[in-house]
N, CA and C of each residue as an Amber inpcrd file, in Angstrom:
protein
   273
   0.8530000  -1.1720000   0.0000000   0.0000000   0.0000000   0.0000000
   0.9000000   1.2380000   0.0000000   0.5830000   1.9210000  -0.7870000
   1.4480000   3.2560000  -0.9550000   0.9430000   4.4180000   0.1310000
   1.4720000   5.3860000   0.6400000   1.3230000   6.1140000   1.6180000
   0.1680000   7.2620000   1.1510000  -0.0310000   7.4960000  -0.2530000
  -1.2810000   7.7160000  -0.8660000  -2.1370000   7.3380000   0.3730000
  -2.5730000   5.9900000  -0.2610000  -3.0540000   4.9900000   0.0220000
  -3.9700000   4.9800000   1.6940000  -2.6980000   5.4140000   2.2480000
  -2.8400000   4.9930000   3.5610000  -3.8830000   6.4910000   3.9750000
  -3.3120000   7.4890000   3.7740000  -4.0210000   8.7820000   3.8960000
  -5.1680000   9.4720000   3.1990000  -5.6130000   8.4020000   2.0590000
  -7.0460000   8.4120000   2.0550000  -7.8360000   7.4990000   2.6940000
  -7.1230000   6.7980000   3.3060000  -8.1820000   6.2090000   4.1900000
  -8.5160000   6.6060000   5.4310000  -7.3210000   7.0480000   5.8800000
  -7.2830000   7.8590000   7.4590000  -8.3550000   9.3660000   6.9190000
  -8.0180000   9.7490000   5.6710000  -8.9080000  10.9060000   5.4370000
 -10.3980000  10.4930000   5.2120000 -11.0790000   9.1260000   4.8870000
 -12.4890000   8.9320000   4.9730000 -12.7170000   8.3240000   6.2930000
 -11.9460000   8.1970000   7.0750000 -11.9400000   7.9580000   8.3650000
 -12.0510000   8.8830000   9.7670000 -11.0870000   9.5410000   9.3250000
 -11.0820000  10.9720000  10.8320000 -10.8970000  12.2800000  10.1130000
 -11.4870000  12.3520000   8.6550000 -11.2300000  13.8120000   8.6410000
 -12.5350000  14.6950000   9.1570000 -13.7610000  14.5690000   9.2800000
 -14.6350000  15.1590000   9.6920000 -14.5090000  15.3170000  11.6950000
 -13.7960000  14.4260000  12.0530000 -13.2270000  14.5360000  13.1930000
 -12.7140000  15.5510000  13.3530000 -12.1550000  15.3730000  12.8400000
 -10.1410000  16.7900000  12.5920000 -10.9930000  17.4220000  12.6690000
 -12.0430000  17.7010000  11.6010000 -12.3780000  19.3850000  11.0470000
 -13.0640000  20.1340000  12.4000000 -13.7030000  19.0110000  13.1810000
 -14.0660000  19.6520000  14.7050000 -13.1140000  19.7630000  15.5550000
 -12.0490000  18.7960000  15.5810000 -10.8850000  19.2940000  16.5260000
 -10.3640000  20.4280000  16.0010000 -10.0260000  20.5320000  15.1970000
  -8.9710000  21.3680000  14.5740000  -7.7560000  21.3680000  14.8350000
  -6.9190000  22.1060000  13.6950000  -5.5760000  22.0640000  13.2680000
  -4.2400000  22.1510000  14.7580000  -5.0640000  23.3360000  15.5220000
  -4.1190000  23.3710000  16.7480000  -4.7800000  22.2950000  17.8940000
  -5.6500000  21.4430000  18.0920000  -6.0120000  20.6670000  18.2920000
  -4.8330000  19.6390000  17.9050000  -4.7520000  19.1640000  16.9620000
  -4.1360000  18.3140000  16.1280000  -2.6980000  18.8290000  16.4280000
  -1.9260000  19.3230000  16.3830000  -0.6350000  19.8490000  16.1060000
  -0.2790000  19.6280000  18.0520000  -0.8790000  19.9520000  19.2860000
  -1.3410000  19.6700000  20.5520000  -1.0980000  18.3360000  20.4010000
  -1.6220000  17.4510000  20.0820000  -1.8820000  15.9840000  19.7730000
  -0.4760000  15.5210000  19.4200000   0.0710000  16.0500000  18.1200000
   1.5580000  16.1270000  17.5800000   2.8380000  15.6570000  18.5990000
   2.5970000  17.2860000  19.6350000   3.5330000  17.2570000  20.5080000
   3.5660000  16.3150000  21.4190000   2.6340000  15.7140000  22.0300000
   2.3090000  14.8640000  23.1090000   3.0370000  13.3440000  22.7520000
   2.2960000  13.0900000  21.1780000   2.9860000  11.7530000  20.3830000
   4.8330000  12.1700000  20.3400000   5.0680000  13.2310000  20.0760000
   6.5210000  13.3040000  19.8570000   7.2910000  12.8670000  20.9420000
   6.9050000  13.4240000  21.6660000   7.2970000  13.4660000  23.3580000
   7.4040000  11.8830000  23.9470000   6.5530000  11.0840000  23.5120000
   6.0070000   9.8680000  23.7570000   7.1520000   9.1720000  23.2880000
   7.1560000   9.5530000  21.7070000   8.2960000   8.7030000  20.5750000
  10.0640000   9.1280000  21.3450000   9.8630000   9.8220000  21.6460000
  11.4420000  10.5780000  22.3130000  11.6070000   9.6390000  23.6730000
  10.5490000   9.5010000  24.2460000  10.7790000   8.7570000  25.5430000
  10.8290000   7.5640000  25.4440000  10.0960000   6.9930000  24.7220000
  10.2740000   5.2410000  24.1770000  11.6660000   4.8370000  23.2750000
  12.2470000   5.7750000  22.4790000  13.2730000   5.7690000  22.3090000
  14.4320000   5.7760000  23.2140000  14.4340000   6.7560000  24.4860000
  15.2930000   6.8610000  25.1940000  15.4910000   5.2100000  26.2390000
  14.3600000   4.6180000  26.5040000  13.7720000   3.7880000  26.7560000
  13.8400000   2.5850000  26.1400000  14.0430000   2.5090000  25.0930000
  14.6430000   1.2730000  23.5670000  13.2890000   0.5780000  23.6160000
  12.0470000   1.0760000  23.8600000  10.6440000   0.2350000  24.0530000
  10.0940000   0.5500000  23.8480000   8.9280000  -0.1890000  22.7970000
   7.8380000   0.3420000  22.1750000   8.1790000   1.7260000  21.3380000
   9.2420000   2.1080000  20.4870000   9.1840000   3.1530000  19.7020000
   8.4820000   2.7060000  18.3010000   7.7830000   1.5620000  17.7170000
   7.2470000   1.8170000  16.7120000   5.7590000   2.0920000  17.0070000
   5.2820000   1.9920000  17.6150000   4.2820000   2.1350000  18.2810000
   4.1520000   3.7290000  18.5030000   4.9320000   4.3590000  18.7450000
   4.7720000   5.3560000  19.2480000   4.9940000   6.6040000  17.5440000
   6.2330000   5.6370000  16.8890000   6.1130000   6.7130000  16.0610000
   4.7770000   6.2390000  15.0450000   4.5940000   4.9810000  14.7920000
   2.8450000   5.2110000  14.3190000   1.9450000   6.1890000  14.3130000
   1.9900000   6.4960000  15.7290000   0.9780000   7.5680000  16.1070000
   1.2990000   8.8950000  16.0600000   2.9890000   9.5380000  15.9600000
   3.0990000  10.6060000  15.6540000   2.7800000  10.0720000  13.6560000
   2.9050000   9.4490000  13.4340000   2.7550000   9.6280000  11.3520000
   1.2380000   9.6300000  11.3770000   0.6180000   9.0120000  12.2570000
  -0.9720000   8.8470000  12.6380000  -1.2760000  10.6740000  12.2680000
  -0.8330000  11.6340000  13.7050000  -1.3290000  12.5120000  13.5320000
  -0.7570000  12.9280000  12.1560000   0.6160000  13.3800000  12.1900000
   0.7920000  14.2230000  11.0310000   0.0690000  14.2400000   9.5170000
   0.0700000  12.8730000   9.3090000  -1.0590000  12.7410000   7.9230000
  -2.6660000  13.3080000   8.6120000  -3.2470000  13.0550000   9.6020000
  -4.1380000  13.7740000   9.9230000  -4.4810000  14.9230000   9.5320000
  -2.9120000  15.6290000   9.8830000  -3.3090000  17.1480000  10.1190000
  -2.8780000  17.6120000   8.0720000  -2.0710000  17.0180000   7.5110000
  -1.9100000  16.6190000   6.2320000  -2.8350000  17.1580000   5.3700000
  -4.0270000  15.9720000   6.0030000  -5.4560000  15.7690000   5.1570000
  -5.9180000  17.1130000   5.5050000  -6.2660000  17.1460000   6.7440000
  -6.9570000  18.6670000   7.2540000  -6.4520000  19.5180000   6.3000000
  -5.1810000  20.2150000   6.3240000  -4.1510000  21.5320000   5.1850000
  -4.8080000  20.7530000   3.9530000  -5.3700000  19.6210000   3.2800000
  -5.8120000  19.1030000   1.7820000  -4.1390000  19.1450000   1.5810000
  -3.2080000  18.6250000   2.3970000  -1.8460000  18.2130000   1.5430000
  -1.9040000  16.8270000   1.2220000  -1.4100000  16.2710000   0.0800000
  -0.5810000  15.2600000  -0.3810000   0.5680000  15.0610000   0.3750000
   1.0270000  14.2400000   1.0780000   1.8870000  13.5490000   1.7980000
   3.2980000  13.2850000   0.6250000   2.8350000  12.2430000   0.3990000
   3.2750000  11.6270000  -0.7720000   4.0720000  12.1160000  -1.6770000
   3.0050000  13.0570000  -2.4680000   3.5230000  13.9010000  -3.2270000
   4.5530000  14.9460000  -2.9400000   4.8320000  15.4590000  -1.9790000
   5.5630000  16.3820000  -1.6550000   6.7080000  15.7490000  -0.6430000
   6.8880000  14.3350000  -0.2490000   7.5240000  13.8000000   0.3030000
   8.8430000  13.3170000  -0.9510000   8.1060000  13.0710000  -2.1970000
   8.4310000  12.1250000  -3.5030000   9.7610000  13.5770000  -3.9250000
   9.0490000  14.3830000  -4.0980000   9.4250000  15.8110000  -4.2210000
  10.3240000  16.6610000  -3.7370000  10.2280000  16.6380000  -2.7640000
  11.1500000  17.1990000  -1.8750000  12.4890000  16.1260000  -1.3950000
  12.2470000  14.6320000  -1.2120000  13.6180000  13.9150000  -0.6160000
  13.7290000  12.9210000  -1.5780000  12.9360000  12.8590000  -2.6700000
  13.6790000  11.8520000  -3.9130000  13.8010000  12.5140000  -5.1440000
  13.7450000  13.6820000  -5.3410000  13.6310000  14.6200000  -6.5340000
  15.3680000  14.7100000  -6.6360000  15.2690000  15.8540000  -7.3430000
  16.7600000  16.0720000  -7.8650000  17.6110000  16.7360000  -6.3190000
  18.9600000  16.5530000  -6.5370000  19.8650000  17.0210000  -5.3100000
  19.5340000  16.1060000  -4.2000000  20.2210000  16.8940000  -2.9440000
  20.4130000  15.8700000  -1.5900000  20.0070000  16.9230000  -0.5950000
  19.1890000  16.5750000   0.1590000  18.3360000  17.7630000   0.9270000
  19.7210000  17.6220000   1.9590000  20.2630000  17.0350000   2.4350000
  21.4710000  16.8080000   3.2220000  22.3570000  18.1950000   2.8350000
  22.9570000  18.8940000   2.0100000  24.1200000  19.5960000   1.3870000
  23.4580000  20.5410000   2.2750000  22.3060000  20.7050000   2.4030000
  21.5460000  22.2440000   3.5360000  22.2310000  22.1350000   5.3010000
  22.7110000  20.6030000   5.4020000  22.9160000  20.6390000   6.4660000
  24.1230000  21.1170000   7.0170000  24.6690000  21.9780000   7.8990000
  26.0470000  22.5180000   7.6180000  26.2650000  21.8500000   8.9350000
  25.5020000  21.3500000   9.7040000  26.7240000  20.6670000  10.9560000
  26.6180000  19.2260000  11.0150000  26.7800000  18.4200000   9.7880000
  26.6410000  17.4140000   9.4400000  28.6850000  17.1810000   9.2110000
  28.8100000  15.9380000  10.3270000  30.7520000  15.3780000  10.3850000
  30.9450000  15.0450000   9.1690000
């Protein structure tokens, strides 16, 4: 299943949700999952789980903005050049 894929389904699924939570609702939600994924990492336990649910929200909030995931993922880190050369404190 392509990541398309995955975010039209989460979008016939919880986007009328979202549209009552809303965006800072959602982005609230974001931080909490991040926080979660940072600590389960530090922790070596349960981090896929955790980052699920931060990619959970972010395509959420995705759908909400009407972004393409995908498309701008395809675009931006498999297109031409190396998004890396931006990084200047890279050893």
């Amino acid at each position: 299943m392509h990541l398309s894929e995955i975010q039209d389904r989460l979008k016939e699924r919880y986007l009328e949700i979202d549209k009552r939570s809303g965006v800072y609702f959602l982005l609230s939600v974001l931080m909490e999952e991040v926080g979660e994924l940072a600590r389960s990492i530090r922790k070596k336990r349960n981090f896929e789980e955790e980052l699920a649910d931060s990619v959970f929200v972010l395509l959420c909030i995705a759908n909400l903005l009407g972004m393409d995931v995908e498309k701008y993922l395809t675009e931006k880190y498999l297109g031409e050049g190396d998004v890396t050369e931006k990084w200047d404190d890279l050893p």
